[in-house]
C-alpha positions as CSV (number, residue, x, y, z in Angstrom):
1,X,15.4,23.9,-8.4
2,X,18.6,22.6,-6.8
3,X,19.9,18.9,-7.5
4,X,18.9,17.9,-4.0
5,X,15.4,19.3,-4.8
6,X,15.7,17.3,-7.9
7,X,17.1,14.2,-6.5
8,X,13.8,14.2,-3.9
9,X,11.6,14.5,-7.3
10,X,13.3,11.6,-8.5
11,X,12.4,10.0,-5.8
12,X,9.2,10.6,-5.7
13,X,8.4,10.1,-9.2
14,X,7.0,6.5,-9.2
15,X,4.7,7.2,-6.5
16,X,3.2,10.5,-8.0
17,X,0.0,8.8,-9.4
18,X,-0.6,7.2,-5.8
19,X,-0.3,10.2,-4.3
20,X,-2.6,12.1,-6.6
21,X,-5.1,9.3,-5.4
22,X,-4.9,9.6,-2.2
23,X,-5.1,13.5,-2.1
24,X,-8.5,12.8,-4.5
25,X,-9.5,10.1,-1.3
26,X,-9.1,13.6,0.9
27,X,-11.5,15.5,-1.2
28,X,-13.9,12.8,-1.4
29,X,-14.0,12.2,2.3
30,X,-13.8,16.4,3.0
31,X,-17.0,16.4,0.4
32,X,-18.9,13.4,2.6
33,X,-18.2,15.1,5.8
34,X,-18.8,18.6,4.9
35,X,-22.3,17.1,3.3
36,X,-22.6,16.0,6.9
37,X,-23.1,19.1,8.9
38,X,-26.4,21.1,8.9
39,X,-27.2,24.3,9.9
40,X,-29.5,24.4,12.9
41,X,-32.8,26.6,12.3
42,X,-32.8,30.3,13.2
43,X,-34.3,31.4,16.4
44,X,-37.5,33.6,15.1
45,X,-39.2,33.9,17.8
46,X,-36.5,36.8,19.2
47,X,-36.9,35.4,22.4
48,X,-33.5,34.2,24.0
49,X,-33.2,30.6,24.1
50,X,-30.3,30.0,26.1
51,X,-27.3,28.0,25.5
52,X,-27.1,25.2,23.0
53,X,-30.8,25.5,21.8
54,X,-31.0,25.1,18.0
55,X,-31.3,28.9,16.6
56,X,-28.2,29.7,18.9
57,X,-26.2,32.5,16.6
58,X,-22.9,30.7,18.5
59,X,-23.4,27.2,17.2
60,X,-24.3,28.9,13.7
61,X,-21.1,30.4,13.8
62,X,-18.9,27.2,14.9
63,X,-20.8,25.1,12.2
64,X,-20.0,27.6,9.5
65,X,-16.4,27.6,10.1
66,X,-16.2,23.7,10.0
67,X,-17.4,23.8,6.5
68,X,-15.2,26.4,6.1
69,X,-12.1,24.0,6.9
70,X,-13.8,21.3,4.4
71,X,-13.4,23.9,2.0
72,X,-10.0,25.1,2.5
73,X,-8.7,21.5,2.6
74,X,-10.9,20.8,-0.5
75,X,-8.8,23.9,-2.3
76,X,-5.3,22.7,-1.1
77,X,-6.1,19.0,-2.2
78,X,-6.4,20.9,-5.5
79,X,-3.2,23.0,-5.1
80,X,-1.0,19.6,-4.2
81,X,-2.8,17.7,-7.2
82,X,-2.0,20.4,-9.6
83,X,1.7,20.9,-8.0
84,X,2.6,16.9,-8.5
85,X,1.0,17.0,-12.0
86,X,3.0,19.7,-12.6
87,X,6.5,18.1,-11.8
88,X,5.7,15.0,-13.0
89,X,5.3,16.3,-16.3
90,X,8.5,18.6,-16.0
91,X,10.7,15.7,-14.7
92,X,9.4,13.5,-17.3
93,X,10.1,15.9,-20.2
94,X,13.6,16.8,-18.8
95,X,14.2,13.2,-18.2
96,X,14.0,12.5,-22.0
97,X,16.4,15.2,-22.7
98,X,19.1,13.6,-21.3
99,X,21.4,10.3,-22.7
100,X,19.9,7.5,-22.2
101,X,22.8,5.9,-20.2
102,X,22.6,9.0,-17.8
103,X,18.6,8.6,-17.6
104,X,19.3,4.5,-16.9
105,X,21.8,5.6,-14.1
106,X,19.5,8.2,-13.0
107,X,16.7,5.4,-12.9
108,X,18.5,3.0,-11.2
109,X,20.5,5.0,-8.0
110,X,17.5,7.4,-7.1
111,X,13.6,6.1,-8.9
112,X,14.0,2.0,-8.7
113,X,11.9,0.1,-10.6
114,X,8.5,0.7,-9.8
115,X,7.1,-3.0,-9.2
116,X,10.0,-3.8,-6.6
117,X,9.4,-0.5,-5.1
118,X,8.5,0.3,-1.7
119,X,7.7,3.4,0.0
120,X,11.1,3.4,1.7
121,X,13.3,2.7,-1.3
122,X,16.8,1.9,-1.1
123,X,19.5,2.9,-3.5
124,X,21.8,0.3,-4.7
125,X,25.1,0.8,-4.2
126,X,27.2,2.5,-6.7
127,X,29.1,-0.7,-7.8
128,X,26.1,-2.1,-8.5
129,X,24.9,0.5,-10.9
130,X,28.1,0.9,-12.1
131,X,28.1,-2.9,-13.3
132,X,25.3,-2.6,-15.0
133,X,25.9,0.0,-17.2
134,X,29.8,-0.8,-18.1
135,X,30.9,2.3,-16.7
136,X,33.3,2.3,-13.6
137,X,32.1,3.2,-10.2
138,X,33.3,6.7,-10.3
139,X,32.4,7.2,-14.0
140,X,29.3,6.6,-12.6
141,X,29.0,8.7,-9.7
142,X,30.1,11.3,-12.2
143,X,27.6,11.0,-14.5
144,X,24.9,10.8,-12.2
145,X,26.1,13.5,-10.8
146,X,26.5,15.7,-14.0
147,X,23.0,14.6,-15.4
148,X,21.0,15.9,-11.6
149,X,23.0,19.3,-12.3
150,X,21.8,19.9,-16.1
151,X,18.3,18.9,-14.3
152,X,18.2,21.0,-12.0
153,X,19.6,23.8,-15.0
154,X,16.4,22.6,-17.0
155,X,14.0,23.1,-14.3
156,X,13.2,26.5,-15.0
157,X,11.2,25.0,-17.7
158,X,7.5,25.1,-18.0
159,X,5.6,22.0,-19.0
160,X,2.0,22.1,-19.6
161,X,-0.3,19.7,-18.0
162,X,-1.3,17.5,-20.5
163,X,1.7,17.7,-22.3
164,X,2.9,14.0,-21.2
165,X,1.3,11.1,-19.7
């Protein structure tokens, strides 16, 4: 993982529970829809019953590939949930690896604190972060910088899900 990858986890981070909602919404609603569509009856008198009759082997077909998309959505709602469980866990187990001034820094220029957040978050400027944590401005930028590269060093690491909540 690069530090730009990184940085966009960081990002990220605080809304990874909301998003793991909202993917479980998807599957919910794929489930109620896919509950939604039934079969028509098969045609067993052989005789031909001409377009859009009930036992026509044409809408049978169209009709099993919609629950076929329900199901393939269903599966990737699975995949994404398992993929941001996944990096939540990493980030937060690399995260306490590092100093705790480079985690604040990290915290503060790239994550936010999560009851002021928005969706489109807003770093503070440097100065700002650089204030708060007695360091000066390029000190800083340094740091922060140094702590996304032993990140993205640590991300070939393999966290189990489960390991951290």
């Amino acid at each position: 993982m690069t530090a730009e990858e990184v940085k966009e986890l960081l990002k990220i981070y605080n809304d990874i529970p909301q998003m793991i909602a909202e993917e479980f919404a998807t599957i919910r609603n794929c489930e109620n829809e896919k509950n939604k569509i039934t079969l028509p009856s098969v045609n067993l008198s052989g005789l031909p019953g001409g377009k859009g009759v009930p036992g026509d082997r044409t809408a049978n077909t169209a009709l099993t590939d919609q629950a076929r998309y329900y199901e393939e959505e269903i599966n990737n709602c699975y995949r994404r949930i398992a993929e941001l469980r996944e990096q939540k866990n990493w980030l937060s187990v690399a995260l306490n690896q590092l100093d705790q001034t480079d985690r604040y820094i990290l915290e503060l220029a790239f994550m936010g604190d999560p009851k002021k957040r928005r969706r489109a978050y807003r770093r503070p400027p440097w100065k700002e972060i650089a204030d708060k944590v007695d360091y000066s401005e390029s000190q800083t930028r340094a740091r922060a910088t140094a702590a996304m590269f032993l990140l993205s060093d640590l991300s070939s690491q393999q966290v189990l899900y489960g390991m951290v909540r």
